[in-house]
Residue, then its C-alpha position, 0 to 999 in steps of 0.5 A: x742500582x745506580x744511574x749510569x751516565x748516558x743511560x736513559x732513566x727509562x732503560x732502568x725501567x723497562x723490565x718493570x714495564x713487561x708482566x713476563x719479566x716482572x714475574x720472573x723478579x728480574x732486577x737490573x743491578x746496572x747498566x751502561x753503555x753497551x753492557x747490561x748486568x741483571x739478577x733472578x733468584x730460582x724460585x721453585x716453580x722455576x725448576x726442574x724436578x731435580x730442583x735446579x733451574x729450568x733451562x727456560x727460565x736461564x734463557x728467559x733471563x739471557x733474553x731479557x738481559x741481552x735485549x736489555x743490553x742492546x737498549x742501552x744504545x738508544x736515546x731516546x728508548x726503543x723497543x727491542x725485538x730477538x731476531x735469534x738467540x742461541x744458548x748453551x747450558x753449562x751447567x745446573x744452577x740454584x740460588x740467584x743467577x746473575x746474568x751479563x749481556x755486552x753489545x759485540x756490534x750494532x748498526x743502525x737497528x740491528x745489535x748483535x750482543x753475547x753474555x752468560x749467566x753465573x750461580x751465586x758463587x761465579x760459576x758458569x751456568x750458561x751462555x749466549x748469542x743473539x740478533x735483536x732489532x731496534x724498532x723505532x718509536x711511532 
């Protein structure tokens, strides 16, 4: 991961900054204006019994990457809250997912942001749409 120009050094740091997220290992791989790309790899106690990802832990990985994505607007950071997220899974997935949010409208605390999560070899595993909200700092 690189600095990004424009792109506060505290966005990079933000998923270190939340248990949930962490715990999922999810990696930011870049970001930039209005765009963000961010990684998993499937664990095990992320799967199905089919051993494929779980659909939570795709959506999990679409949330943080859209919100992610919303935050990169903000100098200085703000916190960033789903109001609305809607997901459909394409298909089954092992491996690592990569996962890439882009800011398709924003005002001035309401970002409406689209992305999808691909497997290891590109293929779609799944898409979404959200509404978040940027809280300012108190």
């Amino acid at each position: 991961m690189s600095d990004a120009p424009g792109i506060p050094r505290e966005t990079y740091e933000f998923t270190k900054q939340i248990p949930f997220s962490e715990h999922l290992g999810i990696r930011v791989e870049s970001l930039d204006k209005g765009v963000a790309h961010l990684s998993m790899h499937v664990r095990p106690e992320f799967m199905t019994s089919w051993g494929t990802a779980h659909g939570g832990s795709i959506l999990s990985l679409l949330d943080i990457t859209l919100s992610m994505t919303a935050r990169t607007l903000f100098d200085p950071p703000r916190s960033i809250m789903t109001i609305d997220l809607s997901t459909q899974f394409i298909s089954t997935a092992t491996g690592t997912l990569r996962a890439e949010g882009r800011v398709m409208k924003a005002g001035q605390s309401t970002i409406f942001c689209e992305g999808e999560a691909r497997d290891a070899a590109g293929e779609l595993v799944a898409k979404a749409i959200g509404t978040f909200r940027a809280i300012s700092p108190k």
